[in-house]
C-alpha positions in Angstrom: 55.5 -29.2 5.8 55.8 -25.7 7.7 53.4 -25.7 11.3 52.0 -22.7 8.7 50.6 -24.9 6.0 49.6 -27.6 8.5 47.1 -25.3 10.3 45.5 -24.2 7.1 44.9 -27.1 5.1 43.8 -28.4 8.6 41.0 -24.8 8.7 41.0 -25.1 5.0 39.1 -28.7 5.6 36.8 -27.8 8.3 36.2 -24.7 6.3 35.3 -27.0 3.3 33.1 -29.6 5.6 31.3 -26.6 6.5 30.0 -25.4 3.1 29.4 -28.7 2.1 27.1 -29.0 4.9 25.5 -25.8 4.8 24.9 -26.8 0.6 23.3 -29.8 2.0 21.1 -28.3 4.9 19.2 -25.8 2.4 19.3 -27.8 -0.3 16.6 -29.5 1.8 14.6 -26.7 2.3 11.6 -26.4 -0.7 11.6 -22.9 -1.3 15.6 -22.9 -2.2 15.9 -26.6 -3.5 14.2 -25.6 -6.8 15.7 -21.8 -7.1 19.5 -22.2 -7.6 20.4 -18.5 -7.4 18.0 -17.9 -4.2 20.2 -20.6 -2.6 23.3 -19.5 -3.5 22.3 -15.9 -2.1 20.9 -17.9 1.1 24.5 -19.6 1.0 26.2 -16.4 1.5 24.0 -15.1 3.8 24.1 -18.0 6.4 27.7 -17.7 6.2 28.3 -14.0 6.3 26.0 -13.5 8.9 27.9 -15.4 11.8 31.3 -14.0 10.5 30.5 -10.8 10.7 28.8 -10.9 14.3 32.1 -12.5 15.4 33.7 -9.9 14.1 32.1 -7.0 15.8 31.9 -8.7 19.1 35.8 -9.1 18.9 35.9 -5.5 17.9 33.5 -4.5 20.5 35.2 -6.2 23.7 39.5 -6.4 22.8 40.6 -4.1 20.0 44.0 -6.0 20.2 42.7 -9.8 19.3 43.5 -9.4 15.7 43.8 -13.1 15.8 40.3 -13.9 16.1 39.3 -11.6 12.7 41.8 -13.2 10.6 40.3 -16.8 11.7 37.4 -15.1 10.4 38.7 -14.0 7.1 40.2 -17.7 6.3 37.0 -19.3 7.1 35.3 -16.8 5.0 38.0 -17.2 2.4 38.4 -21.0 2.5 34.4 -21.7 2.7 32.9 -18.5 0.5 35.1 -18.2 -2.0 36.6 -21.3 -2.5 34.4 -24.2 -1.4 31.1 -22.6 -2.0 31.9 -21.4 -5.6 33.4 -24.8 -6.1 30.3 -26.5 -5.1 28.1 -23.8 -7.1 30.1 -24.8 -10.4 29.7 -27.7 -9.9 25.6 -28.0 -9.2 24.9 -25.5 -12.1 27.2 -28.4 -14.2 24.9 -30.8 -13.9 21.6 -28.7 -13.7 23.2 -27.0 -17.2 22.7 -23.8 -16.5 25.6 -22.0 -17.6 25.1 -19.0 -15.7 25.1 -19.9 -12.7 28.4 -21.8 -13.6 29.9 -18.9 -14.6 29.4 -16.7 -11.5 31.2 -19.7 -9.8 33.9 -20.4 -11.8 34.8 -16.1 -12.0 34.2 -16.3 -8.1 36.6 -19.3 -7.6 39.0 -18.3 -10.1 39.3 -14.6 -7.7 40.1 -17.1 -4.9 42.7 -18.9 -6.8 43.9 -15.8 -8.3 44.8 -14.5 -5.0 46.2 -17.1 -3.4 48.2 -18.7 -6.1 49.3 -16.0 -8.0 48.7 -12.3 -7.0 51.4 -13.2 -3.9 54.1 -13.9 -6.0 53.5 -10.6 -8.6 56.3 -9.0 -6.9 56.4 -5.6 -8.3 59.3 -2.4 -8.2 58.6 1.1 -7.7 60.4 3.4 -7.8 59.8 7.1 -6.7 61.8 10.6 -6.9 61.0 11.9 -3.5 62.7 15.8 -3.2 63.6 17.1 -0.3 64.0 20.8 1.6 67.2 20.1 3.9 69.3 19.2 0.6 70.9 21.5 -2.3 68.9 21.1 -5.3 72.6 20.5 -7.2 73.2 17.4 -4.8 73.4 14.1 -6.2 70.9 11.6 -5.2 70.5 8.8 -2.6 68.9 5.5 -3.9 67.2 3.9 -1.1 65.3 1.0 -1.2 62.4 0.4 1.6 60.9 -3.2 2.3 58.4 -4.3 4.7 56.7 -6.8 6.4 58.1 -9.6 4.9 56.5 -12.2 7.7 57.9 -15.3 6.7 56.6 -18.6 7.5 59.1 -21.0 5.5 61.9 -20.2 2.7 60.0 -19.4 -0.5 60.6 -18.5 -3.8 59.2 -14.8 -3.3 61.7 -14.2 -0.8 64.4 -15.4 -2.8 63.3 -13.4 -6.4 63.1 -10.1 -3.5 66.5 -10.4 -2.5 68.1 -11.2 -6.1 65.5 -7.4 -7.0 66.9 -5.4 -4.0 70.8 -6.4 -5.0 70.2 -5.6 -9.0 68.6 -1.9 -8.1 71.9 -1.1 -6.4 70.8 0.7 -3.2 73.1 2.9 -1.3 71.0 1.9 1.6 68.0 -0.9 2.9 65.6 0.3 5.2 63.2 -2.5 6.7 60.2 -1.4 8.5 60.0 -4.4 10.9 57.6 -7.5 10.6 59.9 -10.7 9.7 58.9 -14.2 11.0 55.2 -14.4 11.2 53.7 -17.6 13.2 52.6 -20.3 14.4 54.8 -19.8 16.9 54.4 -22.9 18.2 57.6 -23.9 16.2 59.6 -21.0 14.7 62.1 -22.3 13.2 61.2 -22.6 9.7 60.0 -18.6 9.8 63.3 -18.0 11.6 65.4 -19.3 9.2 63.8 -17.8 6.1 63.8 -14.8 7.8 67.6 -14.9 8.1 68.0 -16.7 4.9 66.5 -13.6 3.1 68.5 -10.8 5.0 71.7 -12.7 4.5 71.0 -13.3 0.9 71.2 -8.9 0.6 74.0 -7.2 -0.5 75.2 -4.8 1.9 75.4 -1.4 0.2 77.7 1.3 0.9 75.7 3.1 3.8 74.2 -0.3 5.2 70.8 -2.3 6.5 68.6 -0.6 9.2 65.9 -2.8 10.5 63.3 -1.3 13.3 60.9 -3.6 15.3 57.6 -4.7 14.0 54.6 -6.9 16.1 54.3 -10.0 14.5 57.5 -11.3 16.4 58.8 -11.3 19.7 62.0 -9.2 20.5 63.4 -12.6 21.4 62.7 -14.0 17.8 64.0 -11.0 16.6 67.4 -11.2 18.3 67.6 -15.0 16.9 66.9 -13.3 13.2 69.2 -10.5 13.3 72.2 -12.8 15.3 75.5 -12.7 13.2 74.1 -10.3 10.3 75.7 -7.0 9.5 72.3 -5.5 10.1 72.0 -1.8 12.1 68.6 -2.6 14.5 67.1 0.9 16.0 64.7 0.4 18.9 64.0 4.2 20.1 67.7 5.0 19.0 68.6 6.5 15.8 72.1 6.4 13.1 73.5 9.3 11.8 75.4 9.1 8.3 77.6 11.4 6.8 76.8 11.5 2.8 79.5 13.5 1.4 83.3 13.5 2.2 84.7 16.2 4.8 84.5 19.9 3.5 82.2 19.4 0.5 80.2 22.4 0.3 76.6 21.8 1.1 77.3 18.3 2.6 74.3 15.9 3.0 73.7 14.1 6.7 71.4 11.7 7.0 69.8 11.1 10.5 67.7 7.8 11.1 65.4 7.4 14.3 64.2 3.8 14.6 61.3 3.6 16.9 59.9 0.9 18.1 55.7 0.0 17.7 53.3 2.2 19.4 52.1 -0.7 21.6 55.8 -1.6 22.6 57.4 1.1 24.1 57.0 3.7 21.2 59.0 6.9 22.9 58.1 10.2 21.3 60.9 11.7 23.8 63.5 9.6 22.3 63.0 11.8 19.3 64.7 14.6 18.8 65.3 15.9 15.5 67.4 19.1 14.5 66.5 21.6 11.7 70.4 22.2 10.6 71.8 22.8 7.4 72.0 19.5 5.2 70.8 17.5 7.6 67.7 14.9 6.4 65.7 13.8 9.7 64.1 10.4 9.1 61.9 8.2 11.0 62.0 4.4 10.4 58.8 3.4 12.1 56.2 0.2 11.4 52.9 1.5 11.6 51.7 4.7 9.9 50.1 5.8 13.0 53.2 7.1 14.3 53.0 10.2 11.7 50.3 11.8 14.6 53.0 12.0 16.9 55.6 13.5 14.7 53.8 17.0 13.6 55.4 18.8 15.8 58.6 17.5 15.3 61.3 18.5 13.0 60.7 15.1 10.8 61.0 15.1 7.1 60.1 11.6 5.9 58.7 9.1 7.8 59.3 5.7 6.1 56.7 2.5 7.9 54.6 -0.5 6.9 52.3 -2.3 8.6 49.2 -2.0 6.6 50.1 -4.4 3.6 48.5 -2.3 1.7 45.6 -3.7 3.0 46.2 -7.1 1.5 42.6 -7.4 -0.4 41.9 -4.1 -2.1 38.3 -3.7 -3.2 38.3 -1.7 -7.1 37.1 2.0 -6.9 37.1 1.6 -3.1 40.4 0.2 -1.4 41.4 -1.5 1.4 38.8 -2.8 3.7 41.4 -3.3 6.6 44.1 -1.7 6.9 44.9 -1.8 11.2 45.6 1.6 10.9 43.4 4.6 11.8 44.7 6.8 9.1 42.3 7.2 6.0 42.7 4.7 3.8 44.5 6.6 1.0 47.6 6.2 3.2 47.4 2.3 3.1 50.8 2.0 0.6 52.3 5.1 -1.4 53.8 8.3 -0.7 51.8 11.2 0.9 52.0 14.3 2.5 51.2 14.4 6.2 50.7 17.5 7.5 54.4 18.5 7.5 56.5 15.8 6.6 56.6 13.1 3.9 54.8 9.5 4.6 56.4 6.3 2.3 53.9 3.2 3.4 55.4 0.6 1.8 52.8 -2.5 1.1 55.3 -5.2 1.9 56.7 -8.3 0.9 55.0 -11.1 2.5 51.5 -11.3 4.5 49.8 -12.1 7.6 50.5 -15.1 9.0 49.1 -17.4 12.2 45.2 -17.7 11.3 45.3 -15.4 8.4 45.5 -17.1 4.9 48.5 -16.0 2.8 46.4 -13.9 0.2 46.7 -10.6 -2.3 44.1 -9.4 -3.9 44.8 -5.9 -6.8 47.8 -5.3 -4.2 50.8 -7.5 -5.1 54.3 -7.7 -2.7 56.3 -4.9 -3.6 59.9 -2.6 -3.3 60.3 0.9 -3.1 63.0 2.2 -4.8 63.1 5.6 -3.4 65.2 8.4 -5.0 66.2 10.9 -2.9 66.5 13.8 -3.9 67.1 17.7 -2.9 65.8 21.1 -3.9 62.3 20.3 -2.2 59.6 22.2 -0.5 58.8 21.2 2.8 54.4 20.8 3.1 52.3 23.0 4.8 48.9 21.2 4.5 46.8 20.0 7.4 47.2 16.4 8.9 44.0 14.6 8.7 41.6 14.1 12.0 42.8 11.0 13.8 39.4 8.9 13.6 
């Protein structure tokens, strides 16, 4: 059993012992004992309330302690949508009231959904993305981007993404950091599956560039990436010639790897050149990084980070994304100001406190075609909030 799981059925219980007491406690008060849906709102309620006051005082005092909202989300996770809906269906079973039944039986089968199934949807996708630098008549690049694959112990996901990535038959893998996520109290099993999965990649023709992410140490990272044929950028950038000598209209690709914005992120290290058939890229984790590139001669920026916001709420999106940008930009392609922004959603999911969850925004691979014969944009970035 991974140090992972043992932490989360351990939260999972309290989580559990919690509801069950909180069913008890105003189950015993007279206004609610009789009224099963006033006490299933009143549920909710006593639960929520707390949660989200810890939230906001975390928020309020250290923007960085992360850590303390996802132990929010699992208790919320492991208490409201799974114990409380269990004990719900269970109530309205024997009161027969088949309403009431069915709001917790659709509410725990959500909670099931996403954490037994909606993790391992992987999902392709693949996208023609066209470029200014490059002739029109030039042949494409297939390029597939991953992301945030945060392992915390070998898994069959991991596996089925690496047999995926070797059938599309990429000329090059670009990984936009995040790969052991914790407990870091013992690494090793997220260590190893980590390297399991990048050894299990074919190398294509032009290679594997990996940048840093946060949700490992640089030391962790170095154990990962030991003895793979892997290229890792850290503020330092890989320039690959496309075609062969004296082709007319010869492609150059040119790859800045930067490292995260909180750990040593150098805008000077970045210094692209608008030349002929040259493609400037930037191989960054978080989003947020497209701010500092406006000015720059970038043309696709190429990050993670936000999972796509894990959960994503129908006809509204992603609650929380840890990036300031709107939350349109949580996965896809976009325009950013100048340049082209590829967010991919990523492979795995948060780890430490945070329970392993999707919700309408499975793991996924970008298969990105590139292309030439493209216009570079002209719009306006949005207003950093």
């Amino acid at each position: 059993m991974t140090p992972y799981l043992q932490l989360h059925l351990l939260l999972a219980a309290l989580s559990a012992g919690g509801a069950v007491a909180l069913e008890f406690g105003l189950g015993r008060v007279g206004a609610l004992r009789e009224h099963p849906w006033r006490r299933l709102i009143a549920s909710y309620v006593a639960l929520a309330v707390p949660l989200f006051a810890w939230v906001l005082a975390v928020r309020r005092f250290d923007h960085s302690h992360s850590t303390f909202q996802f132990l929010s989300v699992a208790v919320g996770y492991y208490a409201g949508v799974l114990a409380l809906p269990a004990l719900t269906l269970v109530r309205a079973s024997r009161a027969r009231q088949p309403a009431l039944a069915g709001a917790g039986a659709a509410a725990l089968g959500v909670g099931l959904w996403a954490l037994l199934v909606e993790p391992d949807r992987l999902v392709t996708v693949e996208r023609e993305v066209r470029l200014a630098p490059w002739s029109a008549a030039a042949p494409p690049l297939r390029v597939v981007h991953i992301s945030d694959l945060q392992t915390v112990g070998a898994c069959e996901r991991e596996r089925e993404a690496a047999r995926r990535v070797n059938a599309l038959e990429p000329e090059l893998i670009v990984f936009s950091g995040d790969y052991a996520a914790g407990p870091f109290r013992d690494p090793e099993p997220a260590i190893a599956a980590a390297r399991q999965f990048l050894g299990e990649l074919r190398r294509p023709r032009l290679g594997i560039v990996c940048v840093p992410g946060h949700a490992e140490s640089e030391r962790v990272r170095e154990r990962i990436f030991a003895g793979l044929d892997v290229v890792y950028l850290a503020n330092s950038e890989l320039e690959l010639a496309l075609d062969p000598p004296g082709t007319p209209d010869a492609r150059r690709l040119r790859i800045f790897g930067t490292r995260t914005l909180h750990e040593g992120f150098s805008v000077e290290s970045l210094a692209p050149r608008a030349e002929p058939g040259l493609l400037n890229v930037v191989l960054a984790h978080e989003p947020d990084v497209a701010w500092e590139l406006l000015d720059k001669q970038v043309d696709l920026l190429l990050c993670g980070h936000t999972h796509g916001g894990q959960l994503v709420v129908p006809f509204y999106g992603a609650p929380m994304t840890l990036s300031r940008l709107p939350r349109r930009f949580a996965r896809g392609l976009h325009e950013f100001g100048t340049l082209l922004v590829n967010v991919n959603p990523g492979l795995g999911m948060e780890g430490n406190f945070a329970p392993r969850i999707r919700l309408f925004c499975p793991p996924q691979i970008d298969l990105l075609v590139l292309r030439g014969g493209g216009v570079r944009p002209t719009g306006a970035a949005p207003e950093r909030s």
